[in-house]
RODO-2510 file (C-alpha; in nm, 4 decimals, decimal comma):
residues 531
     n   res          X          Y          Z
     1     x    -2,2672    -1,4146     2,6784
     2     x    -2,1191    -1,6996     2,8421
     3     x    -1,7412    -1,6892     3,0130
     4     x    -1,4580    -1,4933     2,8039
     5     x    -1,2322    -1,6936     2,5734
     6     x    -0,8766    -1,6831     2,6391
     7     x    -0,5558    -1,6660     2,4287
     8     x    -0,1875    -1,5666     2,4640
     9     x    -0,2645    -1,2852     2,1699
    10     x    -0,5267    -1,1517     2,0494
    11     x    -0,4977    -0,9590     1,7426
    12     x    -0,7693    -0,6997     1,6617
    13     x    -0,8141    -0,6453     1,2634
    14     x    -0,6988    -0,9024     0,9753
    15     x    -0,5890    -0,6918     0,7528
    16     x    -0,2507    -0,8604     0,5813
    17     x    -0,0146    -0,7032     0,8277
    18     x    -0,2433    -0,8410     1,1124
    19     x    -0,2598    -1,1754     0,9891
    20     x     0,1250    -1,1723     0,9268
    21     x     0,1951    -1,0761     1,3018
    22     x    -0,0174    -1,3371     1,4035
    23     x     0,1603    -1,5884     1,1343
    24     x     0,4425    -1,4973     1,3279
    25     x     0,3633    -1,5478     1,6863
    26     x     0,1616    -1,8805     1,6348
    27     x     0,5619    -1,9632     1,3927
    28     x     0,6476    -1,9236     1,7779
    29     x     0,3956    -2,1501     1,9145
    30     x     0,1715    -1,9061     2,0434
    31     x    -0,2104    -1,9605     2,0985
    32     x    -0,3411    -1,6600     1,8891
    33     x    -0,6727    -1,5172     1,8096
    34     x    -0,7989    -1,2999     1,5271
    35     x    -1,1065    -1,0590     1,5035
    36     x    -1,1940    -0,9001     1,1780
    37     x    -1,5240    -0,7006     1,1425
    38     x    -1,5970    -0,7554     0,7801
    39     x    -1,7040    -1,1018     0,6866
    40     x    -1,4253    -1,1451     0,4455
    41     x    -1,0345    -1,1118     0,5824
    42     x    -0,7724    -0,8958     0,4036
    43     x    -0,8863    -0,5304     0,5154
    44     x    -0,7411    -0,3261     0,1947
    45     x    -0,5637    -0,6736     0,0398
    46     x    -0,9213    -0,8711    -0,0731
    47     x    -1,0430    -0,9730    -0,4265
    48     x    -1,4143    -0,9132    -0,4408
    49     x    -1,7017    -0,9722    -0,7449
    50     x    -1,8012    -0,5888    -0,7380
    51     x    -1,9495    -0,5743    -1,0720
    52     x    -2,0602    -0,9195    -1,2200
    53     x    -2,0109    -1,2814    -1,0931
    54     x    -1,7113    -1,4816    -1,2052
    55     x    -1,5331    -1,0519    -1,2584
    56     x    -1,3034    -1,0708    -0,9467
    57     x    -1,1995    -0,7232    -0,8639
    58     x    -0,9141    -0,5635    -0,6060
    59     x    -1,0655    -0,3085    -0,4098
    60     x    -0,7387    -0,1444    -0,2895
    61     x    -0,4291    -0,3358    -0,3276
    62     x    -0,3350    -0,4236    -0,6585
    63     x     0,0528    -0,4675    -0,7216
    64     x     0,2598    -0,6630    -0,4505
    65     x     0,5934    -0,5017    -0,6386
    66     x     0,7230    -0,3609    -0,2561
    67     x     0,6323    -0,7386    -0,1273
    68     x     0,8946    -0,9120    -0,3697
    69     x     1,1972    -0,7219    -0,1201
    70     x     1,0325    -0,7790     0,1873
    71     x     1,1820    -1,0719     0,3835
    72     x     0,8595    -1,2592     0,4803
    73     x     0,8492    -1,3570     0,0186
    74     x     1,1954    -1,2926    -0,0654
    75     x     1,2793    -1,6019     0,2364
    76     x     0,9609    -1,7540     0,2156
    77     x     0,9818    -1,7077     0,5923
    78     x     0,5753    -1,8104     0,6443
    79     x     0,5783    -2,0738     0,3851
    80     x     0,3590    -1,9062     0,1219
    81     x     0,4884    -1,9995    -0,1753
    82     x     0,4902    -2,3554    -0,1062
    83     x     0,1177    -2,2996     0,0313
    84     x     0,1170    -2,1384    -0,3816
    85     x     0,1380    -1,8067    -0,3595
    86     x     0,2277    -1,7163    -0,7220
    87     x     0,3415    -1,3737    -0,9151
    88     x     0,3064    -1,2920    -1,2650
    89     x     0,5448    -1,0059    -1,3696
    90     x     0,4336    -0,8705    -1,6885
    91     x     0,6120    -0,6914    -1,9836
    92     x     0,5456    -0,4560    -2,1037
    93     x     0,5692    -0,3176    -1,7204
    94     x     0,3837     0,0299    -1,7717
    95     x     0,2874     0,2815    -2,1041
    96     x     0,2136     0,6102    -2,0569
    97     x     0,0501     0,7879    -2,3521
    98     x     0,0766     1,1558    -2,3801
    99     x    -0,1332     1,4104    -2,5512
   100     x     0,1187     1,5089    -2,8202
   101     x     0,1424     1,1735    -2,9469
   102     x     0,4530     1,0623    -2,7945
   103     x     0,4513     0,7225    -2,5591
   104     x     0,7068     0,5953    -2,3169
   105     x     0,6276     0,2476    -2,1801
   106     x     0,9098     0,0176    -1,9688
   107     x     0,9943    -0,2944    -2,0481
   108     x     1,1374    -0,5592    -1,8152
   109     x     1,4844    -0,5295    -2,0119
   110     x     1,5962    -0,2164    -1,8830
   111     x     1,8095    -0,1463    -2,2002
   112     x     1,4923    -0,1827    -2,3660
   113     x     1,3265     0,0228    -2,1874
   114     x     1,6231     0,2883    -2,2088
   115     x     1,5828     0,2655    -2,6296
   116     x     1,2006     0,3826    -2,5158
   117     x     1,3684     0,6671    -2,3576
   118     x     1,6448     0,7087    -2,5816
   119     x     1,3626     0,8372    -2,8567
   120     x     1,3163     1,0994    -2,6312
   121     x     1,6355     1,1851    -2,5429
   122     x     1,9726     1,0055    -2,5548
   123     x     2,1245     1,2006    -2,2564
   124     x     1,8276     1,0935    -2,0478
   125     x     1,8365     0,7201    -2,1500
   126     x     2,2023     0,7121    -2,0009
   127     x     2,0467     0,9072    -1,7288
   128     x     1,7781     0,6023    -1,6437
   129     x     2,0294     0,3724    -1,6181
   130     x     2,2540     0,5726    -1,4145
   131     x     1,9823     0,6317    -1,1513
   132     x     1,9319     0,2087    -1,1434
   133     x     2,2797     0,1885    -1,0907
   134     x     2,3394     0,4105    -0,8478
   135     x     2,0115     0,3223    -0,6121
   136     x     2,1358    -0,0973    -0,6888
   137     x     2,4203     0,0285    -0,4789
   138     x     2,2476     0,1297    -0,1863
   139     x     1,8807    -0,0151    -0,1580
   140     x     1,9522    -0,3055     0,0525
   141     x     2,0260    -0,0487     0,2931
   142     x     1,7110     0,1242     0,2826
   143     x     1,5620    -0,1960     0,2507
   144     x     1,6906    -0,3634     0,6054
   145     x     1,5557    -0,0185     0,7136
   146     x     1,2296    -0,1226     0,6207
   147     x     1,1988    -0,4350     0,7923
   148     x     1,3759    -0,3634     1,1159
   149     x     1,1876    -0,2370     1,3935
   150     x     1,2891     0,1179     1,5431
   151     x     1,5341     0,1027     1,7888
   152     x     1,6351    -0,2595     1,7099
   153     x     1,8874    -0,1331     1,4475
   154     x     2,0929     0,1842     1,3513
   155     x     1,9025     0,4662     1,2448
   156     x     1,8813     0,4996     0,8229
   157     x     2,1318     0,8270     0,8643
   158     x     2,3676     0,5532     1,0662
   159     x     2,2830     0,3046     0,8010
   160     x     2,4520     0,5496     0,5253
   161     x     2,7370     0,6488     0,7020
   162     x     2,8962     0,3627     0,6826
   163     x     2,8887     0,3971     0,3197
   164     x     3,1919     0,5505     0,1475
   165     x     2,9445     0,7985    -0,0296
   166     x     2,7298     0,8169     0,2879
   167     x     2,6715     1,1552     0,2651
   168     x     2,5493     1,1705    -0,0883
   169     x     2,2934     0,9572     0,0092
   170     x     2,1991     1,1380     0,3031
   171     x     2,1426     1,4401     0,0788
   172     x     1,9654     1,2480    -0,1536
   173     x     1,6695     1,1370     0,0686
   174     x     1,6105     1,4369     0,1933
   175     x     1,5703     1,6122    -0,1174
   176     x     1,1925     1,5572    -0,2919
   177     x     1,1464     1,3488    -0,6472
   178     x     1,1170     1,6592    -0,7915
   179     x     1,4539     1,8211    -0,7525
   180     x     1,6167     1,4714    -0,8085
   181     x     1,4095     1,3798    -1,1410
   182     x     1,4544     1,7250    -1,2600
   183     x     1,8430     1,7073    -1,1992
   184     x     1,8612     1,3604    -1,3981
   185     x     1,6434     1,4133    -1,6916
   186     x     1,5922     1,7069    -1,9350
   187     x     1,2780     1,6025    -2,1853
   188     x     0,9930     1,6381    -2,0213
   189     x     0,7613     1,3378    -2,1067
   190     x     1,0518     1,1522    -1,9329
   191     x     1,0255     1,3730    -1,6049
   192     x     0,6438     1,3285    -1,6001
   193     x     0,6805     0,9343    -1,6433
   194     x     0,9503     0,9379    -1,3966
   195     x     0,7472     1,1885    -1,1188
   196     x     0,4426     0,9966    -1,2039
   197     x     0,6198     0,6585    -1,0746
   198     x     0,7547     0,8437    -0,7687
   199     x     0,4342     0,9508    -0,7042
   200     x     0,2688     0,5226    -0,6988
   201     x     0,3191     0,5386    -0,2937
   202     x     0,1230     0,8340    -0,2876
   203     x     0,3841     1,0787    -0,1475
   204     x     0,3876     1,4474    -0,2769
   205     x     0,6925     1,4371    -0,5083
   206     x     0,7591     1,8252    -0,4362
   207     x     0,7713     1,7313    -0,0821
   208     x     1,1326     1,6722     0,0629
   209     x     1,1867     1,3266     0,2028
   210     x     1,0899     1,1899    -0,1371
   211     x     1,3810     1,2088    -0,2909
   212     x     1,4338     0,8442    -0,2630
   213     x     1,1497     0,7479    -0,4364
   214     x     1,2742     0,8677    -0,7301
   215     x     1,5085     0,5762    -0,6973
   216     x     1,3346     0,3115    -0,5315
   217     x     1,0272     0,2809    -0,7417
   218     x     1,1653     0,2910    -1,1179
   219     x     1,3976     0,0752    -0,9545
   220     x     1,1689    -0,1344    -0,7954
   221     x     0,9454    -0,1366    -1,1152
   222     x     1,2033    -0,2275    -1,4070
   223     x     1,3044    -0,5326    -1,1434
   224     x     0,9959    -0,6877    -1,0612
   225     x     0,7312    -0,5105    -1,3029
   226     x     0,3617    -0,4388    -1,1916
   227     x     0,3688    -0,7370    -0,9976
   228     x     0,0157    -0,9405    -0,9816
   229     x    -0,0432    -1,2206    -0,7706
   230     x    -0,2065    -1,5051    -0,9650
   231     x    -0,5719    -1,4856    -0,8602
   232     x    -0,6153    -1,1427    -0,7256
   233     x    -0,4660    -0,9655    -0,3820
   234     x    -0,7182    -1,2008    -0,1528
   235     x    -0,4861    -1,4939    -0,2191
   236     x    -0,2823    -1,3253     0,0393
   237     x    -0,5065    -1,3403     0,3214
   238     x    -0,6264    -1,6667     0,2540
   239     x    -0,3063    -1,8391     0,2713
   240     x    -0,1850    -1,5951     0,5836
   241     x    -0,5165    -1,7342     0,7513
   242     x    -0,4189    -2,1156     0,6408
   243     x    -0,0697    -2,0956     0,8078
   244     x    -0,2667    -1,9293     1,1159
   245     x    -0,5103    -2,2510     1,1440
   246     x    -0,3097    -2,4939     1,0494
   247     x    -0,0731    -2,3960     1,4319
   248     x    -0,3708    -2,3897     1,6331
   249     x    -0,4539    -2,0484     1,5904
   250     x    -0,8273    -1,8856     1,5519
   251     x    -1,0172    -1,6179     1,3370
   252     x    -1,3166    -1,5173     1,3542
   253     x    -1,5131    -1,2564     1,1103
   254     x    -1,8157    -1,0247     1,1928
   255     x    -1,6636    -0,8894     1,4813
   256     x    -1,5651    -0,5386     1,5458
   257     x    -1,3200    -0,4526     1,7923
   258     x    -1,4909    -0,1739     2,0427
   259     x    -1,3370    -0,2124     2,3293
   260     x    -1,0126    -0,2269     2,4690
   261     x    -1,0110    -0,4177     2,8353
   262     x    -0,8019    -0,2934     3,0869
   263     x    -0,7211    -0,4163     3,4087
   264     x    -0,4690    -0,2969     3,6720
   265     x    -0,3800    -0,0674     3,4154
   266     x    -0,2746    -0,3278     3,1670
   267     x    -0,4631    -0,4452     2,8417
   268     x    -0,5704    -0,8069     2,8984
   269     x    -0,8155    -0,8465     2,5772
   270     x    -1,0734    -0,6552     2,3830
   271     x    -1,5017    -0,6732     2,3539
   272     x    -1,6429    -0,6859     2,0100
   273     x    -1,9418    -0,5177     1,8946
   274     x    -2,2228    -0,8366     1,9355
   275     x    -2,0671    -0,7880     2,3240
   276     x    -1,8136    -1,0962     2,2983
   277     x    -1,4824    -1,0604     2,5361
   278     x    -1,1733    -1,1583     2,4404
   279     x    -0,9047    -1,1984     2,7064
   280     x    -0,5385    -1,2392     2,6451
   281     x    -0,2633    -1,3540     2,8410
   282     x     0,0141    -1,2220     2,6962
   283     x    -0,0863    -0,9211     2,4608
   284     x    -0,3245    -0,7474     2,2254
   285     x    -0,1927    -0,6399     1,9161
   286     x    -0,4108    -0,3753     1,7291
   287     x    -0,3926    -0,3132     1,3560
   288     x    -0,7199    -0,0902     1,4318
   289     x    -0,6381     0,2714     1,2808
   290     x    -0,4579     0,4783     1,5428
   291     x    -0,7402     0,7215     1,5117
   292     x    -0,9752     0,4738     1,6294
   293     x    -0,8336     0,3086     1,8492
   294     x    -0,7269     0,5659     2,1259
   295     x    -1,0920     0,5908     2,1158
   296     x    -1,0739     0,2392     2,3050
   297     x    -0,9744     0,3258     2,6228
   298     x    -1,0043     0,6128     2,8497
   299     x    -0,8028     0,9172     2,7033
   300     x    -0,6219     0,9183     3,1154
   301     x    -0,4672     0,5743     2,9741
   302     x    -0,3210     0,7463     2,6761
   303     x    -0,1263     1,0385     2,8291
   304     x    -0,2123     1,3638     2,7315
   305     x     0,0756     1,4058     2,4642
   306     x     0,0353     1,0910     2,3180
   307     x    -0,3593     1,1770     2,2453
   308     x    -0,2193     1,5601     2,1286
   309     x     0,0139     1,4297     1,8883
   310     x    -0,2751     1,1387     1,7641
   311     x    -0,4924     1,4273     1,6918
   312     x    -0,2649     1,5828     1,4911
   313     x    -0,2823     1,2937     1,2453
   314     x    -0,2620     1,3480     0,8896
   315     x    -0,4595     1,1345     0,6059
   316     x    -0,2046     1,2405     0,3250
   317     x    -0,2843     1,1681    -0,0562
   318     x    -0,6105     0,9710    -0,1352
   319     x    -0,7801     0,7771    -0,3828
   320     x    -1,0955     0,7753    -0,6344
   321     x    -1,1384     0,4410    -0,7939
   322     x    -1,3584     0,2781    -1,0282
   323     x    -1,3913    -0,0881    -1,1654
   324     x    -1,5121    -0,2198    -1,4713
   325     x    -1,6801    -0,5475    -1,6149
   326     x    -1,5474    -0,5477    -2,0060
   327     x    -1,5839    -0,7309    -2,3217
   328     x    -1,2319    -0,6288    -2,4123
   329     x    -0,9535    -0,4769    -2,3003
   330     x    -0,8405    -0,0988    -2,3834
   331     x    -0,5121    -0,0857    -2,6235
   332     x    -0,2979     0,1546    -2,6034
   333     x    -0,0354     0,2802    -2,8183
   334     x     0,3316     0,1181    -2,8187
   335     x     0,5861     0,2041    -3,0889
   336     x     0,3375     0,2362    -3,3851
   337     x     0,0910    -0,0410    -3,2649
   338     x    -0,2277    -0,0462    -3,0310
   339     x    -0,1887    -0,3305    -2,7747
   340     x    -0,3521    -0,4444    -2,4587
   341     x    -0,1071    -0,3908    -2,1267
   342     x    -0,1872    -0,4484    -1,7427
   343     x    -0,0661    -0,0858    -1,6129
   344     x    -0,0988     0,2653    -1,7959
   345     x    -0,0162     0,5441    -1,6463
   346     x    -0,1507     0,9146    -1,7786
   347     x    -0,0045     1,2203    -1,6049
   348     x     0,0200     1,4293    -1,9020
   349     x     0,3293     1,6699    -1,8145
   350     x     0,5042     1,7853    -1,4962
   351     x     0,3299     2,0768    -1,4818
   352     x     0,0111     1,9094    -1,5202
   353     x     0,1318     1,6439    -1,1972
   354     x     0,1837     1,9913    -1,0003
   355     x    -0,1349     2,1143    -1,0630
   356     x    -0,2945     1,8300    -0,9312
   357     x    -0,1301     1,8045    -0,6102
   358     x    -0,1529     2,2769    -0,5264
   359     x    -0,5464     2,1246    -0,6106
   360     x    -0,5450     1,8251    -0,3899
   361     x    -0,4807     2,0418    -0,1208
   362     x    -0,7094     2,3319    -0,1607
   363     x    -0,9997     2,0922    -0,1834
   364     x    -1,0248     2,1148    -0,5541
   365     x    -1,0497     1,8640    -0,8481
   366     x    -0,8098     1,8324    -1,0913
   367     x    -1,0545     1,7014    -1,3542
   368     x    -0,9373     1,8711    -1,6786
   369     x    -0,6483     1,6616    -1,7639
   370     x    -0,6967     1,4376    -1,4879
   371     x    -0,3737     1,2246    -1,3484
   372     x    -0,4590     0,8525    -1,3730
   373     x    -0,3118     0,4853    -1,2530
   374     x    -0,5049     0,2165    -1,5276
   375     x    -0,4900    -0,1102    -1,4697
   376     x    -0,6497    -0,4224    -1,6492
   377     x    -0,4917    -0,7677    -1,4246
   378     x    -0,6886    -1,0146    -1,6501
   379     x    -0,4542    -0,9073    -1,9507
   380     x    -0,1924    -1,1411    -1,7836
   381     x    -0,3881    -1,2983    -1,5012
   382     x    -0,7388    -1,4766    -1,7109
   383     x    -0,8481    -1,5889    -1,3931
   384     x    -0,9784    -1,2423    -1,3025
   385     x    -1,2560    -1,2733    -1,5334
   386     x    -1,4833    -1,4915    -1,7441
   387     x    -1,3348    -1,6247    -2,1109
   388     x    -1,2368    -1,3649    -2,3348
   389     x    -1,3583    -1,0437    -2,0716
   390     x    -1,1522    -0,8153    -1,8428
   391     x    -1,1364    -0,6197    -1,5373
   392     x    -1,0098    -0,2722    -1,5748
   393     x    -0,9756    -0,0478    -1,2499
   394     x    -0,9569     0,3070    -1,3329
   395     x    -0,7522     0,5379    -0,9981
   396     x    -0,7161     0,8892    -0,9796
   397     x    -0,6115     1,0759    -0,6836
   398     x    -0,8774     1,3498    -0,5521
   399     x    -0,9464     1,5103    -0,2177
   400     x    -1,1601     1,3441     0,0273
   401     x    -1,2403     1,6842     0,1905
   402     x    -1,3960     1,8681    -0,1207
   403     x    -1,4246     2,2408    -0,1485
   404     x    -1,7701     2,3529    -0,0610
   405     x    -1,9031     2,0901     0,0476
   406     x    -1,7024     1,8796     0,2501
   407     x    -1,6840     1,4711     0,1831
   408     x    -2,0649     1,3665     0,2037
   409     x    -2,0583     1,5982    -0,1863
   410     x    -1,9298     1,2866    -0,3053
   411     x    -2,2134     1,1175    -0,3045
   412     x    -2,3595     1,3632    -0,5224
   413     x    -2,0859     1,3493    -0,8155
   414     x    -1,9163     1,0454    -0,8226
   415     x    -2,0704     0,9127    -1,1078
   416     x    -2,0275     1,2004    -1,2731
   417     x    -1,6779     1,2167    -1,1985
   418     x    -1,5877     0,8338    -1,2813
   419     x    -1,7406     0,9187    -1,5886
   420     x    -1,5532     1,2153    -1,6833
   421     x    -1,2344     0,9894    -1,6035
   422     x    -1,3350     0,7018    -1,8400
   423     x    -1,3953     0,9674    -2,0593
   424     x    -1,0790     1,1133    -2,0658
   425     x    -0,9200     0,7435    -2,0781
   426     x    -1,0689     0,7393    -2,4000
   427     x    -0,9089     0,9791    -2,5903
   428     x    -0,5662     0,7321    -2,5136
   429     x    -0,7560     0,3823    -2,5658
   430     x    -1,0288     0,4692    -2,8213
   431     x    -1,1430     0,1350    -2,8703
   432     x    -1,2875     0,1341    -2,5335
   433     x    -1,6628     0,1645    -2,5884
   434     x    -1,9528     0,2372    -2,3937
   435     x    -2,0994    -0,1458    -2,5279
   436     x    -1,8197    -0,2603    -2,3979
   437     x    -1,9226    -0,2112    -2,0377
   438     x    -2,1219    -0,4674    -1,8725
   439     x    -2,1229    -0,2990    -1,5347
   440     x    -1,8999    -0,0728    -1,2945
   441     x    -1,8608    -0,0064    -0,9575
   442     x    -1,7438     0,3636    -0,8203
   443     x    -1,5920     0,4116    -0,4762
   444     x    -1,4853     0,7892    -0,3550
   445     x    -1,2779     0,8475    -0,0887
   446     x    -1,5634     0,8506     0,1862
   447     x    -1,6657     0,4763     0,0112
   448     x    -1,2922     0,3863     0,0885
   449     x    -1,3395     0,4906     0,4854
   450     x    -1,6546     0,3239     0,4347
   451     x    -1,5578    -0,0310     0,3243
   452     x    -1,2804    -0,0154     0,6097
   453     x    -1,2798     0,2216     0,8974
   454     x    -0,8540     0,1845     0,8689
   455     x    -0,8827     0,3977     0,5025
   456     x    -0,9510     0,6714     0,7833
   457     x    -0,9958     0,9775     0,5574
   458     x    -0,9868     0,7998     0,2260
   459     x    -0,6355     0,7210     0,2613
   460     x    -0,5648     0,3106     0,1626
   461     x    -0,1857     0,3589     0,3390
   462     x    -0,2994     0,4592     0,6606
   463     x    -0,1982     0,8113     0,6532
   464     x     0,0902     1,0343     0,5269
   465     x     0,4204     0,8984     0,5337
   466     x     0,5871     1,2805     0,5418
   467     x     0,8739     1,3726     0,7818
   468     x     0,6839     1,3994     1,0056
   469     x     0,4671     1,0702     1,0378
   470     x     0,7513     0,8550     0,9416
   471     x     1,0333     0,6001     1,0594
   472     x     1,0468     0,7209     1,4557
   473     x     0,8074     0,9374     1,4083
   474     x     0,5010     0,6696     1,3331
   475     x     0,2444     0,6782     1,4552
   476     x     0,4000     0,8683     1,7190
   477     x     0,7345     0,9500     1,8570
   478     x     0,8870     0,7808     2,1268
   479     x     0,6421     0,4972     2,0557
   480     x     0,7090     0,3998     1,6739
   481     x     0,8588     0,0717     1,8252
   482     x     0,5062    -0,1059     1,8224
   483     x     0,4722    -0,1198     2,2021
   484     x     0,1856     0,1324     2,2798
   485     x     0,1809     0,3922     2,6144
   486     x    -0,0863     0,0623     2,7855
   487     x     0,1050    -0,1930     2,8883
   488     x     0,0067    -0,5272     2,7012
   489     x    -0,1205    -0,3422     2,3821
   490     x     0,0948    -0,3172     2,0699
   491     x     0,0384    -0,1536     1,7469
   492     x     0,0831    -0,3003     1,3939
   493     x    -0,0816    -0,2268     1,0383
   494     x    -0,0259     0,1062     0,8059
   495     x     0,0057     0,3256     1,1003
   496     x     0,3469     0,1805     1,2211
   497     x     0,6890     0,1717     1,0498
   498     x     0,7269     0,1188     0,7649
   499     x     0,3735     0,2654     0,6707
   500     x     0,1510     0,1685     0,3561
   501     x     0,1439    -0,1163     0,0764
   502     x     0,1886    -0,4498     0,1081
   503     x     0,4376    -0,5534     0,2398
   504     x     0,4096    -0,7373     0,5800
   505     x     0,6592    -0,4750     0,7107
   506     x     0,4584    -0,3724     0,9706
   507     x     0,3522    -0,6835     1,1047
   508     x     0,6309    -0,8845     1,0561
   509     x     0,8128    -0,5802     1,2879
   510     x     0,5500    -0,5628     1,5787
   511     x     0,5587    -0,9723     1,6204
   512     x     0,9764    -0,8859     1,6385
   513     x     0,9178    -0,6737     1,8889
   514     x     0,6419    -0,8417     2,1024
   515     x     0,8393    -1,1751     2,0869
   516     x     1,1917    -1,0032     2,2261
   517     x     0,9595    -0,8680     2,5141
   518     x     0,7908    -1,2440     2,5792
   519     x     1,1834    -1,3499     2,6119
   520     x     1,1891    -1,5424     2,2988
   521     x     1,4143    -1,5420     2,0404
   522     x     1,2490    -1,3156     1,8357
   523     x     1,5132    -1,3015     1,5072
   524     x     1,5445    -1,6713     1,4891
   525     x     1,1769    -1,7757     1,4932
   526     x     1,1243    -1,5130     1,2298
   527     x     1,3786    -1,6010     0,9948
   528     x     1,3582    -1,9659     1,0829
   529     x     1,1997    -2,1871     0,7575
   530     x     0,8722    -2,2252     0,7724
   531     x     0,7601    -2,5846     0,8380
***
């Protein structure tokens, strides 16, 4: 194979939080290589043609709503919006159609959006916009959480003391959605729209330590809508991998990670799966799924607690998805008329979201009034699809471990199942018709692990983000600061804090951390304009 290729860091996996981190470290003029397995770079942040040519289709990542706070967009810190990274933010923001008749759909005027709620209920339309006001307060708090590295700040309970209703908010957190949503809000198609938006980061909304995403994503929503990047979520990638090249730094696709190297009981690069070596002078970084990737090395260079407390990882919440190749969009219902929109949500009643998530974790699926995310891009973004036809991407949220069967059954049903959703879709966009379809493409939660080893378990966020798999606990405490128990081998990606979506959270934080250990100055070249 010839003499290993050197580099100051090599980062295994380009996913968008790898390919931030290493945006980051070549910002600081570091030599930097990246290996990706697939051909194509983004890991669950691509735009593929799954159905037809000239249909481009987002896998995973859709909405880039959580990106619009972090500081890597909101500063432009990397330079991608002058490299043209561009957001549509379209209104109406999200419908939800219910069985009885009734809609509620948000609007990007939130007093709009309250008159929506206000034929509900009045009390619960001042209710809405009491909830905005109260979480505008306090979220730039919770968001300079987010986007500090553990230990390089004050925890988030140290964060809220130092508010004069610190203690409320403390409270607050640590209650679940539920108890919050159910305190604010008396009609119950209101509750359901409201749990069903708590429930977008796939978090059980019974669960405490949800409470503030009750907040946060209504919030989040009514300010920057179901935001779509113009041209799908691969435009991401691409320009991450532009910025790389453009400072000297490599990528190269088609090469799985296998291999971590260790010498002198350090990490000094990684083999691929064709047999290349990597070598590194001054760190790996690893996006790889923590499952994986202690897996890498002998389980002596782990510790024994550290590989105990890995193998108590949980997947959390997980997807079924299905995409669609149409002549025409579905319309759905808003005041009186039947119109096209990008995002519909269908949950049906609180109940109804309960059900689903006592059957998520018995194995079961919740099929009969199923819970479902609908979304068609090309109704604001045409370039997703040929003249005058649409994408439409169809998720629900079902078990990858199945009852009776265990997660090779879905190979068996998943048509069957996709069907039954589309099915059910019907009954709230009618005009959707079976000529309608040119093609579709169905991927279960074992197709998810499938497409990316990092959806370990089905899961596109990288696992649960409960109490305890979160903040200081991720991926595992005493080593939720990125640096990992080998010497020379950090972690980044969905595993770390802050967890799932996109974001660059994650690797924006690891590329903090590894530059303060290099002896650079780590918050400057971060926040420093790109050039």
């Amino acid at each position: 194979m010839g003499e290993a290729l050197e580099f100051d860091v090599v980062v295994a996996g380009g996913g968008h939080n790898g390919l931030a981190c290493a945006a980051y470290l070549t910002k600081a003029g570091l030599r930097v290589l990246v290996l990706e397995g697939r051909e194509i770079l983004g890991g669950d942040t691509t735009t593929e043609a799954l159905t037809l040519p000239g249909f481009r289709h987002d896998p995973c990542a859709t909405a880039f709503e959580l990106f619009q706070s972090s500081p890597t967009i909101r500063n432009d810190e990397l330079g991608l919006r002058q490299r043209g990274l561009q957001f549509l933010y379209p209104d109406p923001v999200v419908t939800m159609p219910f069985e009885d008749g009734a809609s509620l759909t948000m609007w990007r005027d939130r007093q709009r959006t309250a008159a929506e709620i206000a034929r509900l209920s009045r009390r619960d339309a001042e209710a809405y916009l009491e909830l905005l006001n109260e979480y505008d307060r306090v979220k730039e708090i919770f968001n300079d959480h987010r986007y500090t590295p553990i230990g390089y700040g004050p925890s988030l309970d140290e964060w809220l003391a130092e508010l004069p209703n610190g203690n409320y908010w403390k409270r607050r957190y640590r209650q679940s959605a539920l108890e919050v949503i159910r305190e604010y809000f008396e009609d119950d198609h209101v509750r359901a729209f409201m749990l069903w938006l708590a429930f977008m980061t796939l978090q059980p909304v019974d669960r405490p330590y949800t409470g503030r995403l009750a907040y946060a994503l209504p919030y989040g929503r009514q300010a920057n809508s179901w935001t779509l990047p113009v041209g799908g979520a691969g435009t991401l990638p691409a320009l991450l991998a532009g910025f790389i090249r453009e400072r000297g730094g490599e990528i190269r696709t088609g090469e799985w990670v296998t291999e971590l190297l260790i010498e002198n009981g350090r990490c000094v690069g990684v083999r691929t799966a064709v047999g290349h070596v990597y070598r590194a002078r001054r760190a790996v970084v690893s996006s790889i799924h923590i499952k994986h990737l202690v897996e890498m090395a002998p389980s002596e260079m782990w510790g024994e607690e550290f590989g105990r407390m890995v193998a108590q990882w949980q997947a959390g919440c997980t997807m079924f998805v299905a995409h669609y190749a149409l002549r025409k969009p579905p319309l759905y219902p808003v005041n009186g008329d039947r119109i096209p929109v990008v995002t519909a949500g269908i949950t049906g009643s609180t109940d109804n979201l309960m059900r689903l998530l006592s059957d998520f974790q018995r194995g079961q699926l919740h099929l009969d009034t199923p819970v479902l995310l609908v979304l068609t891009p090309s109704v604001a973004d045409p370039s997703r699809a040929p003249e005058g036809c649409h994408t439409l991407k169809v998720v629900s949220f079902l078990p990858y471990e199945l009852a009776g069967g265990g997660p090779s059954r879905w190979d068996m049903i998943k048509e069957e199942v996709a069907q039954h959703l589309l099915d059910y879709l019907r009954r709230f966009a009618p005009n959707l018709q079976a000529e309608d379809i040119l093609a579709h493409y169905v991927e279960s939660p074992l197709d998810l692990e499938r497409r990316n080893p990092h959806n370990w378990h089905g899961t596109c966020h990288g696992g649960d983000l409960s109490p305890a798999q979160s903040d200081e606990m991720r991926p595992v405490p005493g080593w939720a600061s990125h640096r990992m128990p080998i010497p020379g081998l950090y972690q980044t990606g969905a595993t770390t804090h802050p967890g799932g979506s996109v974001t660059a959270g994650p690797g924006r934080n690891a590329a903090w951390v590894l530059l303060d250990d290099l002896g650079m100055p780590a918050e400057a070249i971060l926040k420093a304009p790109a050039s």
